[in-house]
Structure formats: C-alpha cells, structure tokens
PyMOL commands that place a pseudoatom at each C-alpha (Angstrom):
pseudoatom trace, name=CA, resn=UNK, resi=1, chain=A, elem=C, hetatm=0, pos=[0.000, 0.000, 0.000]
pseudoatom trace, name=CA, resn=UNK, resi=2, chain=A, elem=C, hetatm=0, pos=[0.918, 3.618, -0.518]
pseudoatom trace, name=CA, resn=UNK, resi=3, chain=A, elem=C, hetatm=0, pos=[0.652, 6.234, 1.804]
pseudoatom trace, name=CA, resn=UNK, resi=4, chain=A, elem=C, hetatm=0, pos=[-0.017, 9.523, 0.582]
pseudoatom trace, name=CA, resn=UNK, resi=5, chain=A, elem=C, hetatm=0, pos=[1.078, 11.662, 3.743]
pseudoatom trace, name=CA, resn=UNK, resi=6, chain=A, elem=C, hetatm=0, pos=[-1.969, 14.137, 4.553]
pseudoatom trace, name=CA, resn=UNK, resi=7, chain=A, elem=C, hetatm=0, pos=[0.016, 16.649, 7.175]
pseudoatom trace, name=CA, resn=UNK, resi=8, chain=A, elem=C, hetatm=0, pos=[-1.870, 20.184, 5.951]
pseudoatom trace, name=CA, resn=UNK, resi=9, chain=A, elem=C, hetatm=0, pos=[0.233, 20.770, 2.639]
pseudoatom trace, name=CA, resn=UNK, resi=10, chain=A, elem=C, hetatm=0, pos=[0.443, 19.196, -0.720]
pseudoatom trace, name=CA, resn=UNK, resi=11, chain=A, elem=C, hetatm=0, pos=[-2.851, 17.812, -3.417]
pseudoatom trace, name=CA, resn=UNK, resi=12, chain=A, elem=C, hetatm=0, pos=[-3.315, 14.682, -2.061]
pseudoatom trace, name=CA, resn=UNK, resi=13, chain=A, elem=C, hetatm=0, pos=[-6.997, 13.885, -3.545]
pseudoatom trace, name=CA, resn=UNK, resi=14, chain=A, elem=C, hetatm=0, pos=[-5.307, 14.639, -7.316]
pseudoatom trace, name=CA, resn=UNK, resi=15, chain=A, elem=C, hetatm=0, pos=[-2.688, 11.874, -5.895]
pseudoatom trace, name=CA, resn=UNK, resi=16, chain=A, elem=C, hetatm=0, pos=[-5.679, 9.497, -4.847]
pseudoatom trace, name=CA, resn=UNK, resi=17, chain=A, elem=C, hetatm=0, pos=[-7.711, 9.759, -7.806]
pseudoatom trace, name=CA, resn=UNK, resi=18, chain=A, elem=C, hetatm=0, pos=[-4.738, 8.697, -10.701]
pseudoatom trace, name=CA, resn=UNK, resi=19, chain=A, elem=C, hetatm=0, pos=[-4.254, 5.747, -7.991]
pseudoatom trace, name=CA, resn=UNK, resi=20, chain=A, elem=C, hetatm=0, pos=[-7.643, 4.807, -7.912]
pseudoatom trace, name=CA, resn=UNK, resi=21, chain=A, elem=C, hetatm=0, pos=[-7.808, 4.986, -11.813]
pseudoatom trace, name=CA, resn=UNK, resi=22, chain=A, elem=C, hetatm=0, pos=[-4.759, 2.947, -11.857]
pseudoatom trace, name=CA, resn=UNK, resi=23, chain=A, elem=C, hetatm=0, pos=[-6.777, 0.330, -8.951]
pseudoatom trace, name=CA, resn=UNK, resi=24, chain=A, elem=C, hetatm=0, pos=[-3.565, 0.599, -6.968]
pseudoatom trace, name=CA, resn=UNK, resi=25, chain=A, elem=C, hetatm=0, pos=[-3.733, 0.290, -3.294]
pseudoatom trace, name=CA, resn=UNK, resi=26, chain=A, elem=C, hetatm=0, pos=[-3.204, 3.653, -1.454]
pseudoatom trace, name=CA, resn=UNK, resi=27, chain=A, elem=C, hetatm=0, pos=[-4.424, 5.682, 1.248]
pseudoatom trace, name=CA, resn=UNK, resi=28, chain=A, elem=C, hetatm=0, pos=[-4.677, 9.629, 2.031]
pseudoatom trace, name=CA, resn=UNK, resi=29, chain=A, elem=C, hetatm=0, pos=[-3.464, 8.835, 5.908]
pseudoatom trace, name=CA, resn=UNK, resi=30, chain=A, elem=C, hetatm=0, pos=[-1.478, 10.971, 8.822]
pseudoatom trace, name=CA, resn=UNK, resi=31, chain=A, elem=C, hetatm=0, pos=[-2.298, 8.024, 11.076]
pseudoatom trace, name=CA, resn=UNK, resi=32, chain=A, elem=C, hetatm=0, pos=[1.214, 6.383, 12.450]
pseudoatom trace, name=CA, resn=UNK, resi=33, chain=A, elem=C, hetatm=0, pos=[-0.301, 2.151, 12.949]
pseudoatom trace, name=CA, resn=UNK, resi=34, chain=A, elem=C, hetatm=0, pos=[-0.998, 3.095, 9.530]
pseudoatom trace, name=CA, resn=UNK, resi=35, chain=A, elem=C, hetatm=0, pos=[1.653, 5.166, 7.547]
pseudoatom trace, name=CA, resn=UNK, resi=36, chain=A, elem=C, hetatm=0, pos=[4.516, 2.195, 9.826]
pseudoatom trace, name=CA, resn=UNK, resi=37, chain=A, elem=C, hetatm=0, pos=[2.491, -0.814, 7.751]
pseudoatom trace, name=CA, resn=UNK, resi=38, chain=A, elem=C, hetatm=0, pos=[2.525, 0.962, 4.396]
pseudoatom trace, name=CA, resn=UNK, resi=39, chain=A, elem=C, hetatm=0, pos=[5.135, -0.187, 1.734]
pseudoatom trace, name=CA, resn=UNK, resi=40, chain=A, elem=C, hetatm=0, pos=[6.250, 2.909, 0.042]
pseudoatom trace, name=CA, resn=UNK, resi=41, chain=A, elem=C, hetatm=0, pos=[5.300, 6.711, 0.736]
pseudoatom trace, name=CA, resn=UNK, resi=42, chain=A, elem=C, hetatm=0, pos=[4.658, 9.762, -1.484]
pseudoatom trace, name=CA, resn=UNK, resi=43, chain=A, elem=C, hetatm=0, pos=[5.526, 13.207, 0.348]
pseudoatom trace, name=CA, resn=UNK, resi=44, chain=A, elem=C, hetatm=0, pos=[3.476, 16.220, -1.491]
pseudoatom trace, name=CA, resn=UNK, resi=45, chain=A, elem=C, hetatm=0, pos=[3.679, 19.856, -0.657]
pseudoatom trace, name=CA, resn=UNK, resi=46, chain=A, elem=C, hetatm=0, pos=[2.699, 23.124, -1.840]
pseudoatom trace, name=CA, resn=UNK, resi=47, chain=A, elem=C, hetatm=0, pos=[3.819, 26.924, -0.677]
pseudoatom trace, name=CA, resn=UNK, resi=48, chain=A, elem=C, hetatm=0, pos=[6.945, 27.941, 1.185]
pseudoatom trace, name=CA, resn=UNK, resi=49, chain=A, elem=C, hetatm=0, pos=[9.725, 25.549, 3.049]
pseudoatom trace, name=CA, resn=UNK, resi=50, chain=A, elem=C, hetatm=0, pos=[9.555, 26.615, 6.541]
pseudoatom trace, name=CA, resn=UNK, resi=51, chain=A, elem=C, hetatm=0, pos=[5.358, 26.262, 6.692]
pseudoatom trace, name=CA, resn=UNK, resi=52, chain=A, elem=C, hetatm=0, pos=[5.417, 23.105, 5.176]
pseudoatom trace, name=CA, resn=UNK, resi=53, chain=A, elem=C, hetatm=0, pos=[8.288, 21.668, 7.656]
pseudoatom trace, name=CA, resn=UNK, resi=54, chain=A, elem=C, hetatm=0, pos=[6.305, 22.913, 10.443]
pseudoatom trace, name=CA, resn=UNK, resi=55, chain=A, elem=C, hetatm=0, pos=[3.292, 21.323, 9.426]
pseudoatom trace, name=CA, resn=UNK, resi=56, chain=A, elem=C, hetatm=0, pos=[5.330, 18.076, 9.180]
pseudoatom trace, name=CA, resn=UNK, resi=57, chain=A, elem=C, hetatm=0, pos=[7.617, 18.691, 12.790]
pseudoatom trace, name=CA, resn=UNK, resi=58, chain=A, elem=C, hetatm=0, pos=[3.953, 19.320, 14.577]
pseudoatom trace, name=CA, resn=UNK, resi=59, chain=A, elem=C, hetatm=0, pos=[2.195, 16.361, 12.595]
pseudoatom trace, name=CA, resn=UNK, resi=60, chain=A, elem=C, hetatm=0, pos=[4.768, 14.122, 14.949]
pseudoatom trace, name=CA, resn=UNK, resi=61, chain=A, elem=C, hetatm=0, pos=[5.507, 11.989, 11.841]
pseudoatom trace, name=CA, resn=UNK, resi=62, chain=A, elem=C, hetatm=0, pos=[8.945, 12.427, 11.252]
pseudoatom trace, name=CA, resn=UNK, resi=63, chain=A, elem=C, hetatm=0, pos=[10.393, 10.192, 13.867]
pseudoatom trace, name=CA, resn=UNK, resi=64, chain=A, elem=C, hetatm=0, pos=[8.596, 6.936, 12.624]
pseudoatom trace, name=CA, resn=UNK, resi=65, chain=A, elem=C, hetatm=0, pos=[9.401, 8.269, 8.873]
pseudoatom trace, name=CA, resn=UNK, resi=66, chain=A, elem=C, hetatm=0, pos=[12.994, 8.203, 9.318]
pseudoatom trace, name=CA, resn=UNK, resi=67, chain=A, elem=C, hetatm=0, pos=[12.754, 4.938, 10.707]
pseudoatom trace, name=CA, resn=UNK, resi=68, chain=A, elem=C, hetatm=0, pos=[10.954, 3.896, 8.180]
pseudoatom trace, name=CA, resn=UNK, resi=69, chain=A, elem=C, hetatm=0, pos=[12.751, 5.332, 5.056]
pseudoatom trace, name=CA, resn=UNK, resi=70, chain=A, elem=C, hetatm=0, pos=[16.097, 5.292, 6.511]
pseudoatom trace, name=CA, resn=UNK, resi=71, chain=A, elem=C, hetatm=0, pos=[16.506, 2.295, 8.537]
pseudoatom trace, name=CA, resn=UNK, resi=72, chain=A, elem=C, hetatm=0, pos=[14.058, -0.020, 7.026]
pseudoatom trace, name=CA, resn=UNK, resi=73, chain=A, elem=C, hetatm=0, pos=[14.620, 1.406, 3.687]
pseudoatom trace, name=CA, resn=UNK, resi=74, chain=A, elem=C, hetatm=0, pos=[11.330, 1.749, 2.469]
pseudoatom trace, name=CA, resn=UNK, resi=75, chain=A, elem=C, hetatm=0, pos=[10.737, 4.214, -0.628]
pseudoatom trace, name=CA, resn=UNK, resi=76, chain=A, elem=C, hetatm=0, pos=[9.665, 7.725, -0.495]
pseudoatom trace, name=CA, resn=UNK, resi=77, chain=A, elem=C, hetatm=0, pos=[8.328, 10.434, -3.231]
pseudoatom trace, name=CA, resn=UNK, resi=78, chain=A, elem=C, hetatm=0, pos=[8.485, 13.581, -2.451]
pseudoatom trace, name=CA, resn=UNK, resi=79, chain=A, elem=C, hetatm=0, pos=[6.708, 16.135, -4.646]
pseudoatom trace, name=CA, resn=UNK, resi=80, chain=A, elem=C, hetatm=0, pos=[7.330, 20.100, -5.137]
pseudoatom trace, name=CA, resn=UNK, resi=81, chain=A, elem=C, hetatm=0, pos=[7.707, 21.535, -1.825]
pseudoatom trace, name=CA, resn=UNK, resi=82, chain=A, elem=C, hetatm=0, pos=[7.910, 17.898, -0.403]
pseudoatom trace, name=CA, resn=UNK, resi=83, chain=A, elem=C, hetatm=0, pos=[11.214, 17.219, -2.725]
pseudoatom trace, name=CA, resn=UNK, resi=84, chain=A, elem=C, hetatm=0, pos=[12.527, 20.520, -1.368]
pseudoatom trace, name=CA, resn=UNK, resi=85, chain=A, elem=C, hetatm=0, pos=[11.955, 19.432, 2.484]
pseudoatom trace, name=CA, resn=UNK, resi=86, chain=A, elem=C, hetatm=0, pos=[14.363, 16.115, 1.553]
pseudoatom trace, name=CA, resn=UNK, resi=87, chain=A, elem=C, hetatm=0, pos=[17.033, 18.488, 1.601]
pseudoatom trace, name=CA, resn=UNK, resi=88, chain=A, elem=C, hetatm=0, pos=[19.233, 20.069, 4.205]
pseudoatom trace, name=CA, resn=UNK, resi=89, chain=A, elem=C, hetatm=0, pos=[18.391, 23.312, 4.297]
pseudoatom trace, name=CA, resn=UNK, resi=90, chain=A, elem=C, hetatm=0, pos=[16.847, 26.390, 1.953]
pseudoatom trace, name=CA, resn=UNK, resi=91, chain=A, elem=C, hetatm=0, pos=[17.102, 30.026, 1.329]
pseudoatom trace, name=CA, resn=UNK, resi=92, chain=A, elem=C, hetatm=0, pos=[13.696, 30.236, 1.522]
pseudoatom trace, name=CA, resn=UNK, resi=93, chain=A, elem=C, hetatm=0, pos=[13.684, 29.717, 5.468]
pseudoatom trace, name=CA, resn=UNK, resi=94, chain=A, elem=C, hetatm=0, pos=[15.455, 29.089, 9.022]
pseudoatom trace, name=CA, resn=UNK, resi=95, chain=A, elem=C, hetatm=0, pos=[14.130, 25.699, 9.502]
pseudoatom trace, name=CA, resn=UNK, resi=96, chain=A, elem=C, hetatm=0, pos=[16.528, 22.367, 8.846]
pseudoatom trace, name=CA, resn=UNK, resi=97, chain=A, elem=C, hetatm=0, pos=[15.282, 19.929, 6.067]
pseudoatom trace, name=CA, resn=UNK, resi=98, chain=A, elem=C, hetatm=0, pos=[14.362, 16.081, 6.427]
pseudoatom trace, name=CA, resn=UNK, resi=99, chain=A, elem=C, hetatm=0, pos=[18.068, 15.951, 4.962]
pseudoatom trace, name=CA, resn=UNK, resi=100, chain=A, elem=C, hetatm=0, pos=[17.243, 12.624, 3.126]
pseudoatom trace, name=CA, resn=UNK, resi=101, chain=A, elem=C, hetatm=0, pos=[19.344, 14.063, 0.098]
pseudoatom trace, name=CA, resn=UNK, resi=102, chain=A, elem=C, hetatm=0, pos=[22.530, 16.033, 0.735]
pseudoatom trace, name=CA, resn=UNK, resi=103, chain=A, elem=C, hetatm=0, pos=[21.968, 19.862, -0.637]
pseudoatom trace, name=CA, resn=UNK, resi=104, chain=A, elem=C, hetatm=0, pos=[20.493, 23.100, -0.324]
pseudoatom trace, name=CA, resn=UNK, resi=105, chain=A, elem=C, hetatm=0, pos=[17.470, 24.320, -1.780]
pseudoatom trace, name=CA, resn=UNK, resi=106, chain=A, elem=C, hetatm=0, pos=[18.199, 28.060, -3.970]
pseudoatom trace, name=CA, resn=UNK, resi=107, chain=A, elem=C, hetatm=0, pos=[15.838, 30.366, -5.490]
pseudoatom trace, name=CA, resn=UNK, resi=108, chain=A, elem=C, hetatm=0, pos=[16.239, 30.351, -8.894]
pseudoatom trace, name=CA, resn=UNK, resi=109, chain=A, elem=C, hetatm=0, pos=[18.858, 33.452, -10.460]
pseudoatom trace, name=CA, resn=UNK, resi=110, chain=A, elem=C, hetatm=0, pos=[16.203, 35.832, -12.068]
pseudoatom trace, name=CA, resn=UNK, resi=111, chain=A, elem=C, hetatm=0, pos=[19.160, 37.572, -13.590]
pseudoatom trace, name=CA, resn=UNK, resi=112, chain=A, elem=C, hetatm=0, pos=[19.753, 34.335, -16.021]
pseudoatom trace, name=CA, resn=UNK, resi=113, chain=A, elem=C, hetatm=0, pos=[15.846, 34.482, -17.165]
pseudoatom trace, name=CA, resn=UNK, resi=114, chain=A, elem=C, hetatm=0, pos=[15.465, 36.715, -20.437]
pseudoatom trace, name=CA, resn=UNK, resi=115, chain=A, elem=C, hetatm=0, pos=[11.881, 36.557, -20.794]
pseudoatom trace, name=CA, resn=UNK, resi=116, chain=A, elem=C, hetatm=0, pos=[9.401, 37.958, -18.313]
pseudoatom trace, name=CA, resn=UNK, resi=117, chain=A, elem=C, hetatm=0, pos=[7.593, 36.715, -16.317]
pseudoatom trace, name=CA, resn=UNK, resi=118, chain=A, elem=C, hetatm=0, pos=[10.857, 35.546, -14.977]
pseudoatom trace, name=CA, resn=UNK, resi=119, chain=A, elem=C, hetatm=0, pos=[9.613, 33.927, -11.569]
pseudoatom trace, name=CA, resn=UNK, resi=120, chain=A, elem=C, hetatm=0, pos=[7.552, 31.806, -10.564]
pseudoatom trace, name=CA, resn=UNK, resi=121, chain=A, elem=C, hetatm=0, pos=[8.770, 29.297, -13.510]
pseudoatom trace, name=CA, resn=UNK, resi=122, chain=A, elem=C, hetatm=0, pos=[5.206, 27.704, -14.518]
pseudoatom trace, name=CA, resn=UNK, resi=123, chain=A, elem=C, hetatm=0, pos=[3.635, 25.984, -17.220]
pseudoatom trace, name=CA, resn=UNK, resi=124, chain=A, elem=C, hetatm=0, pos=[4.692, 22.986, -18.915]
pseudoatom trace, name=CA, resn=UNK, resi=125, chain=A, elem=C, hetatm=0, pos=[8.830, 21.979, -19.950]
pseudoatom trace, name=CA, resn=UNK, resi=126, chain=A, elem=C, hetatm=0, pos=[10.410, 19.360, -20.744]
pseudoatom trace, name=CA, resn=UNK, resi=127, chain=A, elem=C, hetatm=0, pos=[13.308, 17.610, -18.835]
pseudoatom trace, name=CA, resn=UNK, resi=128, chain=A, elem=C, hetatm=0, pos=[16.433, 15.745, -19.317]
pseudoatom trace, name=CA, resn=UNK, resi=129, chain=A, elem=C, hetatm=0, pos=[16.342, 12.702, -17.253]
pseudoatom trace, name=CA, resn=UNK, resi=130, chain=A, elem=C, hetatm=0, pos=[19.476, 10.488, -16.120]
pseudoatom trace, name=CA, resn=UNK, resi=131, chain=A, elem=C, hetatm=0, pos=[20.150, 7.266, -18.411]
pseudoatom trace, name=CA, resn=UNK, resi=132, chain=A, elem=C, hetatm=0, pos=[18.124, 4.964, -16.393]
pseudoatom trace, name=CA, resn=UNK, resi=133, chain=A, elem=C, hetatm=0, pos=[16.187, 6.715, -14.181]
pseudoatom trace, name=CA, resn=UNK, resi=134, chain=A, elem=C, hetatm=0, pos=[13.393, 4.057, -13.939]
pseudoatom trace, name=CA, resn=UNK, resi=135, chain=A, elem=C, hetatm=0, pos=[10.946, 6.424, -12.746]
pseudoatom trace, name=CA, resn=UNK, resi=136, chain=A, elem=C, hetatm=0, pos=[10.660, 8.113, -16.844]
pseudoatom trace, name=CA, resn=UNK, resi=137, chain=A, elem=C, hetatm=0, pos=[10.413, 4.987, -18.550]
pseudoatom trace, name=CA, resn=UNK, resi=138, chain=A, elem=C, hetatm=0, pos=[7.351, 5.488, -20.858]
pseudoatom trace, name=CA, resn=UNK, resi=139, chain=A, elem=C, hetatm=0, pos=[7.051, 9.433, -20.410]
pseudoatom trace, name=CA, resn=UNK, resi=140, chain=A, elem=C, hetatm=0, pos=[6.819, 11.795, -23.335]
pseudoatom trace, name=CA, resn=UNK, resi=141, chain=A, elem=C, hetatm=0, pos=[10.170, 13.819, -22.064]
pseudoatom trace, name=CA, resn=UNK, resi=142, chain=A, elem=C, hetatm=0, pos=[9.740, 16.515, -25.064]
pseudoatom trace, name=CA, resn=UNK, resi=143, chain=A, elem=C, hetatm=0, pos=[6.007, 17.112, -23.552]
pseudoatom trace, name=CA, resn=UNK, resi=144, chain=A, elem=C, hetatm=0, pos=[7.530, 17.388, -20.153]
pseudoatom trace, name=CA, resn=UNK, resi=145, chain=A, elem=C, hetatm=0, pos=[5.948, 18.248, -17.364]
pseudoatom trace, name=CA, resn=UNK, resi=146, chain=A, elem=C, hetatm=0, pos=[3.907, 21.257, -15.229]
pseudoatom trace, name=CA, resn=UNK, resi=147, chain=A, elem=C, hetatm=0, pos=[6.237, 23.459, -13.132]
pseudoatom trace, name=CA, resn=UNK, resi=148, chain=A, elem=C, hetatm=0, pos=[5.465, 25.779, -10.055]
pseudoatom trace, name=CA, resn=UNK, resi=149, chain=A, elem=C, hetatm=0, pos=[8.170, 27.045, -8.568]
pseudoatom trace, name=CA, resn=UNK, resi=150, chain=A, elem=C, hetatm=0, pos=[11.408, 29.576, -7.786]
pseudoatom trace, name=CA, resn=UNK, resi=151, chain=A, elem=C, hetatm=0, pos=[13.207, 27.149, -5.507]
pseudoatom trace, name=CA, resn=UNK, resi=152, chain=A, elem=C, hetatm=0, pos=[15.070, 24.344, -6.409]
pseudoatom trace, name=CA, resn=UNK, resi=153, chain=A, elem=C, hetatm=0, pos=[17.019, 21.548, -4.612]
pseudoatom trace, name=CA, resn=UNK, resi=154, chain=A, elem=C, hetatm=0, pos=[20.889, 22.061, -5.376]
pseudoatom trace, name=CA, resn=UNK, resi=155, chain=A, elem=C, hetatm=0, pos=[22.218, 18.336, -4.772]
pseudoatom trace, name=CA, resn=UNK, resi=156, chain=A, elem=C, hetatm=0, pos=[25.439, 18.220, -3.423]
pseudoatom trace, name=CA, resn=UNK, resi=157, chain=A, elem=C, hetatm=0, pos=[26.349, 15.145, -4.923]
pseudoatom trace, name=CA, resn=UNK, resi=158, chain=A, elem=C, hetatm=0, pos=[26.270, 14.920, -8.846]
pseudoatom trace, name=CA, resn=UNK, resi=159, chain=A, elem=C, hetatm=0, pos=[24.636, 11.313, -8.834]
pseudoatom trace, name=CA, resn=UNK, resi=160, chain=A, elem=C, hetatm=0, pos=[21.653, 12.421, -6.984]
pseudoatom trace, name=CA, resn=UNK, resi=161, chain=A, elem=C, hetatm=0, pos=[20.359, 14.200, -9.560]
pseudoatom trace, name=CA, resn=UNK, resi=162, chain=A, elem=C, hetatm=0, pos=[17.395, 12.293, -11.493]
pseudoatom trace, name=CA, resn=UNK, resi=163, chain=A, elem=C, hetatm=0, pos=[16.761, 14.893, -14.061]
pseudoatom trace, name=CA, resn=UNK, resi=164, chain=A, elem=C, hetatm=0, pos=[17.202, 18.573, -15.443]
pseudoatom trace, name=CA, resn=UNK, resi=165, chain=A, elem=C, hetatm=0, pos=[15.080, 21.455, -17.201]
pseudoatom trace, name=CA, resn=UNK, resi=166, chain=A, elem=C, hetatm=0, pos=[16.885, 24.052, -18.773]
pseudoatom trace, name=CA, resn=UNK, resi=167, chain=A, elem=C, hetatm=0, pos=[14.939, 27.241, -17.410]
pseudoatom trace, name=CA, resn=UNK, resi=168, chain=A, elem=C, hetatm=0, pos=[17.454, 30.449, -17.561]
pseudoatom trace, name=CA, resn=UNK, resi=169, chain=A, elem=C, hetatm=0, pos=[20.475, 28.117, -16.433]
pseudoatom trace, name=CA, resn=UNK, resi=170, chain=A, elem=C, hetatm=0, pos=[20.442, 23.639, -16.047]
pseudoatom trace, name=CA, resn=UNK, resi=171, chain=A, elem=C, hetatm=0, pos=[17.997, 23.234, -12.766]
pseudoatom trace, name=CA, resn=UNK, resi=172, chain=A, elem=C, hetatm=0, pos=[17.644, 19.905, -10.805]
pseudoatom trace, name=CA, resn=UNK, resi=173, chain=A, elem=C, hetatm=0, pos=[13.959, 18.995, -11.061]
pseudoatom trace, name=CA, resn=UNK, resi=174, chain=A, elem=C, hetatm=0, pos=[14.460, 15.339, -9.995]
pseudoatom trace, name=CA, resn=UNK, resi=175, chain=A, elem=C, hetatm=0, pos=[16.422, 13.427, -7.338]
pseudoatom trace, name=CA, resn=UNK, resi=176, chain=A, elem=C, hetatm=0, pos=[17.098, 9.518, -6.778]
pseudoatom trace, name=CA, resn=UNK, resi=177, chain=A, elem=C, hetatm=0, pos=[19.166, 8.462, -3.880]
pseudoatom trace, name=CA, resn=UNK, resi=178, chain=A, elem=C, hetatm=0, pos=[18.820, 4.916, -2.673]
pseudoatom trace, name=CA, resn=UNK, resi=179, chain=A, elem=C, hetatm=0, pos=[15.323, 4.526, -1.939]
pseudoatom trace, name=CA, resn=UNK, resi=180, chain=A, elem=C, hetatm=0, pos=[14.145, 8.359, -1.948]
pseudoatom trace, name=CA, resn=UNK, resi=181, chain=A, elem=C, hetatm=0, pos=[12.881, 9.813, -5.090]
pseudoatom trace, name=CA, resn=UNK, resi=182, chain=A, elem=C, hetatm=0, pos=[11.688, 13.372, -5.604]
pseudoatom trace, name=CA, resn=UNK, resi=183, chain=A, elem=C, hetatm=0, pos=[9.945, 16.063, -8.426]
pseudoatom trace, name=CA, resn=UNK, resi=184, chain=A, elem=C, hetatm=0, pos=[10.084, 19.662, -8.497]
pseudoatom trace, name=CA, resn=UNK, resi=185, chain=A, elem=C, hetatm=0, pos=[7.022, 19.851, -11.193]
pseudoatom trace, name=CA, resn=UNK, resi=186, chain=A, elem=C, hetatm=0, pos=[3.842, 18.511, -10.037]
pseudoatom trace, name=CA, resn=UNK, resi=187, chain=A, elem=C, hetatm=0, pos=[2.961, 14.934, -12.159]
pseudoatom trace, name=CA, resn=UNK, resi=188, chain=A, elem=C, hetatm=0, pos=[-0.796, 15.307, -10.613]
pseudoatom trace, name=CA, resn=UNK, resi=189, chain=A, elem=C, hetatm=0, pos=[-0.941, 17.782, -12.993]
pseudoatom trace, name=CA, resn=UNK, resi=190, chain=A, elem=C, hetatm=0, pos=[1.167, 16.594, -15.998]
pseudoatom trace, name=CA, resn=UNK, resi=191, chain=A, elem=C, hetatm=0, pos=[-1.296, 14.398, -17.393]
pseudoatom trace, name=CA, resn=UNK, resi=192, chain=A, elem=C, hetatm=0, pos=[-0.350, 11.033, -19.236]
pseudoatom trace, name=CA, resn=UNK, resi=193, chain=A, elem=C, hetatm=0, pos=[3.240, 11.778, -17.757]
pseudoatom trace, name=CA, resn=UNK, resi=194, chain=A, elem=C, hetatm=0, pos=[2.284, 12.238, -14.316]
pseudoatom trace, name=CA, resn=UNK, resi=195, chain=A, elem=C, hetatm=0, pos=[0.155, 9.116, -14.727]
pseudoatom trace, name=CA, resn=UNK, resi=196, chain=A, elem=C, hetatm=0, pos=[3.656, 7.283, -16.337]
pseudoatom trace, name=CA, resn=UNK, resi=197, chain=A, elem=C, hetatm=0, pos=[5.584, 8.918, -12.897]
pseudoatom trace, name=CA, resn=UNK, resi=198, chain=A, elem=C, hetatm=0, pos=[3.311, 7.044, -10.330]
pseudoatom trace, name=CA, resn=UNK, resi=199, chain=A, elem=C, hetatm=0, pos=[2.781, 4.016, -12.504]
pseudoatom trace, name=CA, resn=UNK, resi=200, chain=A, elem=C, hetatm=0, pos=[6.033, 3.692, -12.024]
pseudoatom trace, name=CA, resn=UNK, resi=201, chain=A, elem=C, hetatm=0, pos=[7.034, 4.765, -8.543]
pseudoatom trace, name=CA, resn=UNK, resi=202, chain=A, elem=C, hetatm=0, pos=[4.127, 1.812, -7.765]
pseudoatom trace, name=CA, resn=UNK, resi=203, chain=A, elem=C, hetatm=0, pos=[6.377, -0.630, -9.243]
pseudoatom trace, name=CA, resn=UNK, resi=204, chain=A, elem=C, hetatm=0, pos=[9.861, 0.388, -8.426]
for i in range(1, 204): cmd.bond("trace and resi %d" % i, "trace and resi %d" % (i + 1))
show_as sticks, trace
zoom trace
C-alpha cells in the first residue's frame, strides 16, 4: 500500500484519484499504525519551506518516517515543496530539512531568465532525465511536465540528480538516492506523464 502523507500541505486527492484509476492500493493517511504498515510513501507539498516543515515537525511523523525510510529502507516520493523538504536546508527559510538528500534548496537566479515573467517558472517543460532513471520509462520527455516554482534543490552530490530542465540556467527537477525519489514539477498535474511517474514509482 501507498501512503499519501496528509500533514496540511500538498494535493493529495489529485494523488488518490490517478491511484484509484490505476486500482492501486493507497491511502490519504497521517495516522502512524498506519503510515509504519505501508510499503512505500509519497511526500506532497505546496507553498513555502519553513510552513510546510512545520506542518510536518507538529504532525509528529517524522520520527517513525525516518525509521521507516532510513533504517528499514522503504521508498519515499516527495513532490514540489515535499522534494525541497528532503534536503538540508533552503534560502527560503530558518528551519533544517528532512536531509534525506545532501543539498540546499536556492531560489532560482532571475538575472539568467530573459523573458518575463521571470519567476515563478510555470507551465509545462520538458526535462532531461538520467540514463536509467526508472521512474521516466514510458514518459513523453519533449512534452515534459507542469512546473510551479522559484526554488530548487541544489544536490550536493552529482549522482543524486534524477533529471534537469533548462529554465534560464540547467535546474535539478528530480532526485534519486537509494530509496528516496523526488519532483520539483507537479505529475498530478502533468497528465499522461504524471500518470507514467506514479505508474512507475508503484512498481519500483
């Protein structure tokens, strides 16, 4: 079963409904008994860093999700916002990340965008994903997918990094270390593709 983590921030009924068209087992939980028996989690997120790590410090979640992801090694998606809180650290706030994947999360360089409106980035792009990042296979790449943002996650370490999109400069907008996964674009809201990401995140 897959957990989609309800702790105040993040779509999780656009998550629930391309599960239940795909008749995959999930659940929309914050209830420990039942996010410790679930196989695999998906972390959303929407707005700032700093909110959305306080929602998850006071949700008292993050103690049984680092056991869980770190010691017993079960997977993890984390989406937008949610990919940013894997981090370290961000500009955007004081707060420490989950630091699940070594980096820091920046606000994209407004002074490398030439045509306005420079930030947020939104609206559809395509991406450059690693050779054999699993969680592509089957995804139109030159369609792409919906972006939101003017954070990213800056991995520290080269082979973290999933996939690119080319907005103003190269930005990470995908990570893969070990077991945790995470998207800067939103794949609830990229269609086919997004429907090809958690297809695929199911069967990793």
């Amino acid at each position: 079963m897959i957990a989609i983590i309800d702790y105040g921030s993040g779509n999780v009924g656009a998550i629930a409904n391309i599960y239940k068209q795909l008749k995959i087992p999930h659940k929309i939980t914050g209830d420990l008994r039942e996010l410790e028996a679930a196989e695999r989690y998906i972390l959303p997120g929407v707005g700032a860093f700093d909110p959305t790590m306080s929602h998850l410090n006071k949700s008292g979640m993050v103690e049984l999700l680092n056991e869980q992801i770190l010691v017993r090694q079960k997977k993890v998606l984390g989406i937008c916002v949610g990919m940013q809180i894997l981090a370290d650290s961000s500009e955007e706030g004081v707060l420490p990340g989950l630091g699940w994947i070594q980096g820091r999360v920046r606000k994209i360089d407004a002074a490398s965008l030439l045509v306005p409106p420079r930030l947020p980035h939104m609206g559809w792009n395509s991406v450059t994903p690693r050779s054999g990042a699993r969680l592509f296979d089957g995804v139109d790449i030159m369609r792409g997918f919906y972006f939101l943002h003017s954070y990213y996650l800056d991995a520290a370490v080269a082979p973290d990094v999933a996939a690119t999109v080319a907005y103003g400069c190269e930005l990470t907008c995908a990570v893969a270390r070990g077991n945790v996964f995470g998207m800067q674009f939103h794949p609830e809201k990229s269609h086919s593709n997004g429907v090809a990401i958690f297809r695929n995140y199911a069967e990793l």
